[in-house]
N, C-alpha and C positions, 0 to 999 in steps of 0.2 A: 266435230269441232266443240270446244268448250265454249264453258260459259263466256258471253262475253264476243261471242263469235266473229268472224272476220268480214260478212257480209251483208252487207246494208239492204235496208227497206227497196233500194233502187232495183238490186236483184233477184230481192222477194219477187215486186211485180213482175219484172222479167221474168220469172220461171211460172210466176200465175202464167201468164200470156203464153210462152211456148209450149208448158206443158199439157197445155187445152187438146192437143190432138195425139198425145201417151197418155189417157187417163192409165194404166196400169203403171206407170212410170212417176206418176205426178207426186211432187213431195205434198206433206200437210203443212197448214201455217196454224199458230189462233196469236190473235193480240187479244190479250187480256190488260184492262187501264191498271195503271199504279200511280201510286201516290208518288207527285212530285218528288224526289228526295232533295235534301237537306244540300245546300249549297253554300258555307258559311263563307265560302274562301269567290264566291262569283261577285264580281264588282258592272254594279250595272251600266251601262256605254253611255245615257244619258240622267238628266235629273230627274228624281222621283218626283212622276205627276207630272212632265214632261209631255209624254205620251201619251194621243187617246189609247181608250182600252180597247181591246181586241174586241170580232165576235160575239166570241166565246175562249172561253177558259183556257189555258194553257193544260195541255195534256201529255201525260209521259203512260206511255206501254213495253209491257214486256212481250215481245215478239220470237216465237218457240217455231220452230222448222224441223221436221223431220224428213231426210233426205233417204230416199229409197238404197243407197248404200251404208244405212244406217248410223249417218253424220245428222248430228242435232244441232243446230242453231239456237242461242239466246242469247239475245241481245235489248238492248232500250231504245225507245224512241221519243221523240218530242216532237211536240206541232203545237198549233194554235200561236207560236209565240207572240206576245208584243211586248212585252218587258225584252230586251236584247242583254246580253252580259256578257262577260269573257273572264272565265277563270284563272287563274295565273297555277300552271303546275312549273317548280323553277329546280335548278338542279343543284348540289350538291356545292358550296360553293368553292370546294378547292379541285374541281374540277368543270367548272362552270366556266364558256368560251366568252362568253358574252354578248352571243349572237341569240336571238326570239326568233320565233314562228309563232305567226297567229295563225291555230289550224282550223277552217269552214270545212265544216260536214258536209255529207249531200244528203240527199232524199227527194229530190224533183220539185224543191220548194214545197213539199207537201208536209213534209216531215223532215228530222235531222238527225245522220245514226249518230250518239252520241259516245256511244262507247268503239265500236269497231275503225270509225271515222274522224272519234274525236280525243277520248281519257287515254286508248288504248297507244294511240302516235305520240298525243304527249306525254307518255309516260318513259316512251322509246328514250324519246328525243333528250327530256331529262336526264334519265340515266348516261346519255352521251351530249352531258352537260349544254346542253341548247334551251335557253329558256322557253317554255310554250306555254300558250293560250287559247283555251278552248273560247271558240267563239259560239255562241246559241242568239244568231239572227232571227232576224223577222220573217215570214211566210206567206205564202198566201193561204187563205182559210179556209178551212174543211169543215167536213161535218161533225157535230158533237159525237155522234154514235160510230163505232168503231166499222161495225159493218158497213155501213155508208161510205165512210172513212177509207175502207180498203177498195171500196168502187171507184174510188174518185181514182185512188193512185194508179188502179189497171186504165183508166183511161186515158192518163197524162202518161203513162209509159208508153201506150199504144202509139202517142201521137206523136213521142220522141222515136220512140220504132222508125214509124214512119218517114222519120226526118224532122219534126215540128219545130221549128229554129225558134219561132216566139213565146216564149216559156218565160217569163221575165217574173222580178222581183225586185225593183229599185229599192226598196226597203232594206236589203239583206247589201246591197252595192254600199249605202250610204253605212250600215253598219259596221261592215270590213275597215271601211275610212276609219271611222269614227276611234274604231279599235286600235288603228295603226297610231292613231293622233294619240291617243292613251296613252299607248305603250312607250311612242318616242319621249312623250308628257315625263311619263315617270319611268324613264331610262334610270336615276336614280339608286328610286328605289326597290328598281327588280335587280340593277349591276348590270344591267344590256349597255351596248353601244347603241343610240338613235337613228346611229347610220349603218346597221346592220340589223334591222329589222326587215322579215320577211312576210309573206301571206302563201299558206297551202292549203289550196280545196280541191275538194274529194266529187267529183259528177258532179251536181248544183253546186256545191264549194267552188270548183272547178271553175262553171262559169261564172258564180263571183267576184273571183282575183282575178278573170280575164276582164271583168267591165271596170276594176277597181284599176288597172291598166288603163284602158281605154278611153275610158272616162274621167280622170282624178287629172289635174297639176301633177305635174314633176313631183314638185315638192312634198305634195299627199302621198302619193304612188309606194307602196312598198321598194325596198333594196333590191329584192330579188324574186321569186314566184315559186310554188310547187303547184303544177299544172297538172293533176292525173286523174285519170279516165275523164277527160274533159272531151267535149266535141274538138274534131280535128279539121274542120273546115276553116280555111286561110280568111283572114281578117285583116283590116287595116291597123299595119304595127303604126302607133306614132314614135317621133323620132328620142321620146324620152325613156320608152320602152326599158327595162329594168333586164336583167336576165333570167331564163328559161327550165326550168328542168321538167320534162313533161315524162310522163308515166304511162301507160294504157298495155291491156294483154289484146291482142289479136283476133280472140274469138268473143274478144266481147261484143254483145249482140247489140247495143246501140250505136257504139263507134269506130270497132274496128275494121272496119270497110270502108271508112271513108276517104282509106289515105292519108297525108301527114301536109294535110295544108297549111294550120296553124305554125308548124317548124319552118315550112320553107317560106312563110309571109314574114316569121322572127329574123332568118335568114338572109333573105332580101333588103330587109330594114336596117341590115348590117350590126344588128342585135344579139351577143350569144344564148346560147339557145343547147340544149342537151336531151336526145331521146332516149325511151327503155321503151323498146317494144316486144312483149312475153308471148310466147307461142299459147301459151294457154293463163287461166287467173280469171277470166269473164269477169264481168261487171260488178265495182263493191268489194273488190277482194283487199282494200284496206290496209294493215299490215302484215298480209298477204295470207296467199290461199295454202294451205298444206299440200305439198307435193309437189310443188311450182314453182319457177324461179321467182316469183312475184313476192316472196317470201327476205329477195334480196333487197327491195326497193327501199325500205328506209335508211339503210345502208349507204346505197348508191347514191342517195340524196344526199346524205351527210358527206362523203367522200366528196361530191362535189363540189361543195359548199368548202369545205378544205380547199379545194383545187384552186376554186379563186377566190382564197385569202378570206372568207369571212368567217373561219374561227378561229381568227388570230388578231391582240390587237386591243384596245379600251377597255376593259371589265374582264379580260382574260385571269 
């Protein structure tokens, strides 16, 4: 895999964890910290000095994987956030539909992949004129030191392993909103339509724009959702529920087992609702894994998103 790799911190730990009992098998990781970079184009969700401060410092690493078939991983990361922003990457404008996506990363609320999860989608998405928004929400707090750092995430994967449904982040809920409010704000001057704004998250992404559903007014609520590799256990649709496109491969080892509850609670709720489910892609496979149909998914996102009507229309 190249630089910039397809698979998130969430399946780093996951292969920490499974790979415990191949030590001859086991791939290497190292996070090494890096400097913040330079974000001239990031607008922050609220007013400066707004927010208490974090912790501790906001921190970005470079996270190197070396995979026993001799696939290498590098990719960034972010954690510690409390400053929240959302980048605007926008598209070309004579090929510009006029429909956005605000896309939330995952990382277990530990951390957030920013480039596999986050520049990488919306760079897709741009090129096939959808305006996007990197979202870099709030977290919960970790340890300054890296090695610390990567304990904490083998143990919050363990507990999701296990099933651990309470994993929460109201912080990261309220920021999704806040982004959606933005963007419909300055429909404007991005060229979007307000009522074709959508929210796609990636694992914690994932459960994000599911409580931003759940939780939010009508009126708040995104147009529409990209659900993938989200927990699949059925919840209570309400009846203002948006539409669905959910994502996930088969062998991923924290939800593919659990069956398609969330589709058929969508379902039930007489809500549309659209699955991809990949025979293979595990966990964090992002804009997808090489060799995998998972490869297809931003695609199929976007095809669908045609299908009903939202890239056609106001800012076309």
């Amino acid at each position: 895999m190249s630089a910039g790799g397809m698979r998130c911190l969430a399946l780093v730990a996951t292969l920490l964890l499974t790979s415990a009992a191949l030590p001859a098998q086991a791939p290497r990781f190292e996070l090494t910290r890096i400097a913040p970079p330079a974000d001239a184009d990031a607008i922050p969700l609220y007013p400066v000095g707004s927010l208490p401060a974090g912790d501790a410092p906001e921190r970005w690493g470079r996270l190197i994987g070396h995979f026993p078939d001799g696939t290498v991983m590098d990719a960034r990361i972010a954690r510690n956030v409390s400053i929240p922003t959302m980048t605007p990457v926008l598209p070309d404008p004579a090929k510009a539909t006029g429909a956005a996506v605000i896309i939330a990363p995952g990382g277990a609320y530990l951390s957030l992949s920013m480039d596999s999860e986050g520049f990488a989608v919306a760079r897709w998405l741009a090129d096939h004129g959808i305006a996007a928004f990197v979202l870099k929400y709030r977290l919960n707090p970790t340890p300054d030191d890296e090695t610390a750092f990567m304990g904490v995430v083998g143990q919050r994967m363990s507990a999701l392993a296990h099933g651990d449904t309470s994993v929460r982040e109201p912080r990261a809920v309220a920021d999704a909103l806040r982004a959606i409010e933005l963007v419909r704000a300055g429909a404007g001057r991005w060229k979007v339509d307000p009522a074709r704004v959508g929210l796609m998250g990636f694992s914690a992404g994932a459960r994000t724009t599911l409580q931003a559903v759940l939780t939010a007014d009508a009126s708040a609520q995104p147009t529409f959702v990209g659900y993938i590799y989200g927990a699949m256990l059925p919840v209570a649709v309400p009846s203002s529920a948006p539409p669905m496109f959910a994502a996930l491969a088969l062998d991923d080892p924290l939800y593919g087992k659990q069956g398609f509850g969330i589709v058929e609670a969508w379902q039930k709720a007489g809500h549309p609702v659209e699955l991809h489910a990949y025979e293979r892609g595990n966990h964090g496979f992002g804009t997808g894994r090489k060799g995998t149909t998972t490869t297809l998914m931003l695609d199929e996102f976007r095809l669908w998103l045609a299908s009903r009507g939202l890239l056609e229309g106001p800012g076309k």
